[in-house]
N, C-alpha and C positions, 0 to 999 in steps of 0.2 A: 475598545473593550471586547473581549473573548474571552469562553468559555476555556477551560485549558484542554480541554478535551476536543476542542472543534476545531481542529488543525485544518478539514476541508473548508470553511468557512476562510480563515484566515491566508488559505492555499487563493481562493476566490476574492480576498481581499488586494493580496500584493500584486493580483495581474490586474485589478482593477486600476488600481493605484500606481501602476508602475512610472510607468512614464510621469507622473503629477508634478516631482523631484520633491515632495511631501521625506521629509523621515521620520518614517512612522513608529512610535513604540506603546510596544501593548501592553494593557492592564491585563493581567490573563486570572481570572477568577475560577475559584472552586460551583460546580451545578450548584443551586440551592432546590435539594430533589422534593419538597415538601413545598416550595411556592415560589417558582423560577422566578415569578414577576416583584415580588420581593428582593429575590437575586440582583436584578437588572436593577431596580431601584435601588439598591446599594449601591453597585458596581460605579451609576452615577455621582453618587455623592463620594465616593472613595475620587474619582477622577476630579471633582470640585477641589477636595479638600489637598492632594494633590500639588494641584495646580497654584491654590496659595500660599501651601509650604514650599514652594519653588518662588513665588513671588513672582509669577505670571501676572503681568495684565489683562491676558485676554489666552484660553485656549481653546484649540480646533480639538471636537469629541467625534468619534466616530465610532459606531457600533458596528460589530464586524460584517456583517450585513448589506454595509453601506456600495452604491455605486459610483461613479464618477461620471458625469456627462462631457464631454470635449470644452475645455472654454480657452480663450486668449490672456493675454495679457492684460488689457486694456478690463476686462469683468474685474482679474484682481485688484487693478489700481482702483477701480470704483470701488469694488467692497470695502478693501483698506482704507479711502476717503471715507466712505460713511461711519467706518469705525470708528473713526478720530473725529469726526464732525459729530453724528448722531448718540456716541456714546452707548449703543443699546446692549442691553444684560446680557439678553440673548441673541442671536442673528442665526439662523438656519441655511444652511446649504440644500436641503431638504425637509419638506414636510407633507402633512397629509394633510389638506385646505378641510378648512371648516370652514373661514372667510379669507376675503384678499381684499387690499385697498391697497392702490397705485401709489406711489410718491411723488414727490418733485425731481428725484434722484433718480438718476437713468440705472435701468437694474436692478432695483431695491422696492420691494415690496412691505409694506405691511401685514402682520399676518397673525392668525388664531387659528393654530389648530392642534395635531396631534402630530408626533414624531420627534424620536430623540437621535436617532440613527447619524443625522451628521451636522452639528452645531457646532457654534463659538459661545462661549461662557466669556461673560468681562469679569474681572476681579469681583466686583461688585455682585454681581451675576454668582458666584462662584457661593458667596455669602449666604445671598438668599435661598439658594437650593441647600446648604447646610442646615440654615434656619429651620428647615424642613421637620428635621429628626428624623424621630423614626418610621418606620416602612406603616403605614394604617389601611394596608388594603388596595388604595389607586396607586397605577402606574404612575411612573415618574413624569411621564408626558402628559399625562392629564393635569399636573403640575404645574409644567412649566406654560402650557393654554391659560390656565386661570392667575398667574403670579406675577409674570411677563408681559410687556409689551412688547410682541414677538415684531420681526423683521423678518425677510427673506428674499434670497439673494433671487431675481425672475428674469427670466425664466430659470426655474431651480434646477441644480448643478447636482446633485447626489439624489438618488433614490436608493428602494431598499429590492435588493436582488429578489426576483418571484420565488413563492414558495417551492415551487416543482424544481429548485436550481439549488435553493440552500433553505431549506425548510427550519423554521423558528423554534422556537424553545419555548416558547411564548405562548405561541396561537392557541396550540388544547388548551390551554389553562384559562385564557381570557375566553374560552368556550367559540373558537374559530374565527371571531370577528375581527376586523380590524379598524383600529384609532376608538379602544377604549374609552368612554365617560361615562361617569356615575350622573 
């Protein structure tokens, strides 16, 4: 998901990304200049909705923002088992902990918290964030914390680029903080 306008962001995306062998295609959205966070909360549910009209089982979201940490092959093959065994709506590449609980599954965390920046939606998953409707104020990630039985991939594999690097769209509006909840 990008801004159409935030071509540096997206510039910061593909050298993140490069080497991944990911092929990436962007949702490229209009500002929403009266309540970005709104925006983004769209731009979510447009990628949900999306991904069912394709008849995806499962897609990789990444907000342009997102980082890539170094992993192997052997993290993929885990994740992908947990996907097929655990089934979960949602699965994070990154997030911002509110809590963490260990699994049985090497790699894989339990999780609640904040961050949309780089997840997997299942089909299923894809549903419930439509279910949503429309935009009432909270961020989309305060969303998926309260709706979700989150997972996450541990140690986490994407975070989100520092402000002084690729500064948010976001932050003034949620009044500077980060990992909004009501």
């Amino acid at each position: 998901i990008s801004l159409r306008e935030r071509q540096d962001r997206r510039s910061l995306f593909e050298e993140q990304f490069s080497a991944s062998g990911l092929q990436v295609e962007y949702l490229l959205v209009d500002r929403d200049g009266e309540d970005p966070q709104r925006g983004c909360y769209n731009s979510h549910l447009h990628c949900a909705a999306v991904a069912l009209e394709r008849g995806y089982r499962r897609v990789l979201i990444f907000e342009d923002d997102a980082t890539l940490e170094p992993f192997g092959r052997n993290t993929v093959a885990r994740i992908n088992r947990f996907l097929e065994v655990g089934q979960p709506e949602i699965f994070y590449l990154g997030i911002i902990l509110g809590k963490i609980w260990l699994t049985w599954h090497l790699g894989i965390a339990r999780a609640r918290g904040q961050g949309a920046h780089a997840y997997i939606l299942s089909a299923e998953g894809c549903q419930k964030v439509l279910a949503l409707g429309a935009y009432s104020g909270r961020g989309i990630d305060n969303y998926y914390s309260k709706i979700f039985k989150g997972f996450c991939s541990f140690p986490m594999l994407s975070q989100q680029q520092p402000e002084n690097t690729c500064a948010s769209d976001i932050q003034v509006f949620r009044g500077g903080g980060v990992g909004y909840i009501d």
